[in-house]
C-alpha positions as CSV (number, residue, x, y, z in Angstrom):
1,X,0.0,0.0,0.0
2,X,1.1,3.4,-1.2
3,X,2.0,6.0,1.7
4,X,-0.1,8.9,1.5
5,X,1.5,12.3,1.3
6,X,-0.2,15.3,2.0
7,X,0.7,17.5,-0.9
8,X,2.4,20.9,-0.2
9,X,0.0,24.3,-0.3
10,X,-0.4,25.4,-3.8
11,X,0.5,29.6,-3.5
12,X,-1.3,32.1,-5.9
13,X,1.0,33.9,-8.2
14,X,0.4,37.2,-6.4
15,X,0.6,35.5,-2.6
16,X,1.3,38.2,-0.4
17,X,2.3,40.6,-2.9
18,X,0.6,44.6,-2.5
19,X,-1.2,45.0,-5.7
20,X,-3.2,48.6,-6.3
21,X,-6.0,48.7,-8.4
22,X,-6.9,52.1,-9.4
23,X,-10.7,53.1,-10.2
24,X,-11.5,49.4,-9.0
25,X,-15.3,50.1,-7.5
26,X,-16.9,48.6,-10.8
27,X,-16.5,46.9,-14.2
28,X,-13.1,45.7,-15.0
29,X,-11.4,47.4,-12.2
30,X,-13.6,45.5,-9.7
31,X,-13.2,42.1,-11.6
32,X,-8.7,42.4,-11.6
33,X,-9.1,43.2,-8.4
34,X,-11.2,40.5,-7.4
35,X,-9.0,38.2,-9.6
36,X,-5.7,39.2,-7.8
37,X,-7.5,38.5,-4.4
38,X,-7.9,35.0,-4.9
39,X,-4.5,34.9,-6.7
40,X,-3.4,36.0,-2.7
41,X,-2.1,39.4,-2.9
42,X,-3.1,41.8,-1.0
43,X,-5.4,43.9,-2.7
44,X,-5.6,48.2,-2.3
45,X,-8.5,49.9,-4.0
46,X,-8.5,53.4,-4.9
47,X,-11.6,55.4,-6.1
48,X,-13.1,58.9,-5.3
49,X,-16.9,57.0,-4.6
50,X,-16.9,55.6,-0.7
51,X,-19.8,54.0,-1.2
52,X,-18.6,52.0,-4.6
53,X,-15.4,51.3,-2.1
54,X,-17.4,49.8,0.2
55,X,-19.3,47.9,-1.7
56,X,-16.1,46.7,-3.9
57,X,-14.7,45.4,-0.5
58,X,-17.5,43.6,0.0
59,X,-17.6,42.1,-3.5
60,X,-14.1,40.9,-3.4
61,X,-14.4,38.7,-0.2
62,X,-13.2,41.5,2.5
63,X,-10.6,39.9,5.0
64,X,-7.3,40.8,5.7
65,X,-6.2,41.0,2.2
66,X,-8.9,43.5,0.7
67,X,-8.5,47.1,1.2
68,X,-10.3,50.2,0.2
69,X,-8.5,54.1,-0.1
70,X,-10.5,57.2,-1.3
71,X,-8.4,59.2,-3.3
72,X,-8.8,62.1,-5.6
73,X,-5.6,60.4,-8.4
74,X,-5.9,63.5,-10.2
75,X,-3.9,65.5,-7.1
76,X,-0.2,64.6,-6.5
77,X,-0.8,65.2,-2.7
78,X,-3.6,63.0,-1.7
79,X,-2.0,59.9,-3.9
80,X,1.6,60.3,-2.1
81,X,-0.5,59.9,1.0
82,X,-2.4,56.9,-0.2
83,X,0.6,55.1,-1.3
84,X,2.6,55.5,2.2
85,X,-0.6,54.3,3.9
86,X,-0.7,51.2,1.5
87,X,3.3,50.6,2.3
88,X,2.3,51.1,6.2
89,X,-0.9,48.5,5.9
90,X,0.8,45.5,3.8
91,X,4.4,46.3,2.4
92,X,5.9,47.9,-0.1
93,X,4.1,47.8,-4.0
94,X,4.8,44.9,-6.3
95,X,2.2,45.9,-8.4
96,X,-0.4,48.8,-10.1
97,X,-3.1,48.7,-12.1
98,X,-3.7,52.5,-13.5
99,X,-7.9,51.5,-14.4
100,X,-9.5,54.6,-13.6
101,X,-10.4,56.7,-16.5
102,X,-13.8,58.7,-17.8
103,X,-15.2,60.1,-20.7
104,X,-17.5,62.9,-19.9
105,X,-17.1,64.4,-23.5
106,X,-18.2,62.4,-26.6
107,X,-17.0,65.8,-29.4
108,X,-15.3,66.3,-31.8
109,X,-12.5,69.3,-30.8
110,X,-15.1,71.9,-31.8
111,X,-17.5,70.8,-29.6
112,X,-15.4,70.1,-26.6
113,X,-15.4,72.1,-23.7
114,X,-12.2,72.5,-22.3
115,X,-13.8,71.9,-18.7
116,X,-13.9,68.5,-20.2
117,X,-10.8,68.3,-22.2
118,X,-9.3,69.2,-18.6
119,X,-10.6,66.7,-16.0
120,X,-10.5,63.8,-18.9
121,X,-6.5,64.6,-19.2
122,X,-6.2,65.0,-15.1
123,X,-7.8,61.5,-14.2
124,X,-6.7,59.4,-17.3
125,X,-3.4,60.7,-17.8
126,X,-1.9,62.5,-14.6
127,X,-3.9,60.3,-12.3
128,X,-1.6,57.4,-13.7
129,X,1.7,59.7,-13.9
130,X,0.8,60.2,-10.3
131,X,0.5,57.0,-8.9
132,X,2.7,55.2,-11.4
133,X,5.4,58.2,-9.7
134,X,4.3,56.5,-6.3
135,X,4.6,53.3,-7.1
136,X,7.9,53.3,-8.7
137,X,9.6,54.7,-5.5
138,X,8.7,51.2,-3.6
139,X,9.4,49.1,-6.8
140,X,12.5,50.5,-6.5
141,X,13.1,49.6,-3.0
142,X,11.6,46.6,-3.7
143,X,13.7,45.5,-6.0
144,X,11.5,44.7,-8.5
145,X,7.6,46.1,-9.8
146,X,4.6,45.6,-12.6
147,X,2.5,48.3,-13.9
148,X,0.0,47.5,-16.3
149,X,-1.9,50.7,-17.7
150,X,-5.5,50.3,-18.9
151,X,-5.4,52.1,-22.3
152,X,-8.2,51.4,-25.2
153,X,-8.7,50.6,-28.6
154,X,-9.0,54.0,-28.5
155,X,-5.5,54.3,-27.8
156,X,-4.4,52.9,-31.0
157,X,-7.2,53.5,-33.3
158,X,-9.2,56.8,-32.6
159,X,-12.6,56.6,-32.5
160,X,-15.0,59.7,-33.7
161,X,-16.2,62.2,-31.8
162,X,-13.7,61.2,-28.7
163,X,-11.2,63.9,-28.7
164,X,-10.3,64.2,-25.1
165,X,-10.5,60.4,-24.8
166,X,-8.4,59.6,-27.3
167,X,-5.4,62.3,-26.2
168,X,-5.5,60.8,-23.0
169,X,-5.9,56.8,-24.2
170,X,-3.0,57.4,-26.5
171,X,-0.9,59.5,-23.9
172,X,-1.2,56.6,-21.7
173,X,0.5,54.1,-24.3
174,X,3.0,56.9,-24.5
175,X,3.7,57.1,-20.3
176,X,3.6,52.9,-21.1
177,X,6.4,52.9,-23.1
178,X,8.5,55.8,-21.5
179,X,8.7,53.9,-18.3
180,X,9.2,51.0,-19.5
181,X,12.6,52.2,-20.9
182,X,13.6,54.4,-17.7
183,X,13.0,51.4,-15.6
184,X,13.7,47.8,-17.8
185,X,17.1,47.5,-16.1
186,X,15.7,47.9,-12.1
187,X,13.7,45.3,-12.6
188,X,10.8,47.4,-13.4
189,X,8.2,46.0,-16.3
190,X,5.2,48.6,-17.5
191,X,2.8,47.3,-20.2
192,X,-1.1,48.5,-21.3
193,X,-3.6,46.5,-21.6
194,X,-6.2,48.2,-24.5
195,X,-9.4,46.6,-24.2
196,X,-12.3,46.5,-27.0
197,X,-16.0,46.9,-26.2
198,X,-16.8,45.1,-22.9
199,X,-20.0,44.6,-21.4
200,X,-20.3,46.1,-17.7
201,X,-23.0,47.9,-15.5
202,X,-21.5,51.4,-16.4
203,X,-21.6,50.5,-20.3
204,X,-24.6,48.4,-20.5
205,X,-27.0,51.7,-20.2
206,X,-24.9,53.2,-23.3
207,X,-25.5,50.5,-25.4
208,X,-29.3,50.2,-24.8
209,X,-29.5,54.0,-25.6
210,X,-27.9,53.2,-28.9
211,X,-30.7,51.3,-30.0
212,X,-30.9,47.6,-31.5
213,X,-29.4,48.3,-35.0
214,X,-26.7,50.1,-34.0
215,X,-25.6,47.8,-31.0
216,X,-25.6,45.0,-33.8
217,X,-23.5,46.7,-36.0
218,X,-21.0,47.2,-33.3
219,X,-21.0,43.8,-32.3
220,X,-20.2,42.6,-36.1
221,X,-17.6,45.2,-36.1
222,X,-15.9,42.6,-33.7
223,X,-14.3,39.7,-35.9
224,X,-15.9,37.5,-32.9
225,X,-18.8,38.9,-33.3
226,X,-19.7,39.7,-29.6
227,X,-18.5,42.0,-27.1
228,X,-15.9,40.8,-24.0
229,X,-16.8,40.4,-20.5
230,X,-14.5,41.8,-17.3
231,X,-13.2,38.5,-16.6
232,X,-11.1,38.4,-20.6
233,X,-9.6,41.7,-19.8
234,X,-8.7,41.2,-16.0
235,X,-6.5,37.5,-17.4
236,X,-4.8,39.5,-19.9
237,X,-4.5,42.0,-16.7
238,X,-3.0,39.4,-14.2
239,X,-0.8,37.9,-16.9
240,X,1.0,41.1,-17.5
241,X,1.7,42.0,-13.6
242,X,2.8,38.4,-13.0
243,X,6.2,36.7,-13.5
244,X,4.8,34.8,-16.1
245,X,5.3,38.2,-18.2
246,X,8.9,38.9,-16.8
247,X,10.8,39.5,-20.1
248,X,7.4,41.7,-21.5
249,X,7.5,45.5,-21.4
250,X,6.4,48.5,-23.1
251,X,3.8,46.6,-25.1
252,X,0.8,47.7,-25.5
253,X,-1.9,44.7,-25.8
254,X,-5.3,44.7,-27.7
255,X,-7.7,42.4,-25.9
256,X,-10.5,43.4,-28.3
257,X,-11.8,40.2,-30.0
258,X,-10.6,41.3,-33.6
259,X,-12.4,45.0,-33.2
260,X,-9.1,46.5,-34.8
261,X,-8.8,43.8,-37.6
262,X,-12.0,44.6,-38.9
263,X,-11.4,48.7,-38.5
């Protein structure tokens, strides 16, 4: 008779490992960050809405490993605060995920108020110089880091009508690959993820309002012919930050189910 061995703990990629998620309340955001909680790490939300914050904690499994921060990104001071209280709670930053983005003006540059122009630019752009700045300090200390940048489709391809989008969704690529050649040699990987049309609670109202003919044309304009779900982009997400990636950086990844192909 065989003697039975116990067989040792299997440890998730990220197993005690201080992730940030920024923007992580909802939609993709909230699925990486659920993703990298059951991958172990310790898990640090950031958002401006404390109700969403609360009720991402709650989504994620709370614990000791779930954690919530409200933070305005978009000002240098309140995200330099946020990141020493994340070193203080769990360690220093393996990893960030720069999520948090909006898209308050759908213009052309005629038509967009510079109101708009301005806060897109601040939260998409800046708010990831910002914490990307914060991060990099304790990557550096560290020893090692990965940033993964959530960019678009529209960061490669413009869409019409999204001028301030675009600027900042292409300006991210941009901060993507900069970094990635600053820091390549400390051990330092950045890479963006740019996603296609995905199907969430914040985008679902959007594409009911565009009526059924027009939602089907945008589906066939994806050589799948359907739209992705959270859980494609948060893989590609976690398979950037992880060690599995380790000789990737400054790429910048479509996970759009053929949506560029066909454009």
């Amino acid at each position: 008779m065989e003697e039975f061995k116990l067989m040792p703990r299997t440890y998730g990629r990220f197993e005690d490992k201080t992730i940030v998620v920024t923007g992580g309340g909802s939609g993709i955001g909230l699925q990486t960050a659920k993703d990298l909680h059951r991958d172990g790490a310790f898990v640090h939300i950031i958002g401006r809405n404390a109700k969403k914050l609360t009720a991402a904690r709650e989504a994620i499994g709370g614990g000791s490993k779930a954690f919530v921060h409200q933070c305005d990104i978009s000002q240098e001071d309140q995200v330099a605060l946020t990141f020493k209280s994340i070193e203080d709670t769990s360690g220093k930053i393996y990893g960030l995920v720069n999520n948090a983005a909006i898209n308050p003006s759908r213009n052309d540059a005629t038509h967009t108020e510079i109101k708009d122009w301005r806060d897109t630019l601040e939260v998409n752009l800046t708010g990831a110089f910002n914490c990307s700045k914060a991060a990099v300090g304790q990557m550096l200390d560290r020893g090692e880091g990965s940033i993964v940048n959530i960019s678009s489709v529209g960061g490669l391809n413009a869409f019409t009508t999204r001028t301030s989008y675009n600027a900042s969704k292409f300006g991210l690529i941009g901060l993507t690959q900069s970094m990635a050649i600053d820091y390549a040699e400390r051990n330092i990987r950045v890479n963006a993820v740019c996603p296609g049309y995905v199907k969430t609670e914040l985008t679902a109202p959007l594409f009911e309002k565009m009526g059924k003919d027009k939602f089907e044309a945008l589906v066939s304009a994806h050589a799948m012919k359907r739209l992705g779900r959270p859980e494609e982009i948060s893989k590609a997400i976690l398979f950037l930050l992880s060690e599995e990636a380790s000789f990737i950086t400054g790429v910048a990844l479509p996970v759009d189910g053929g949506y560029l192909l066909k454009g």
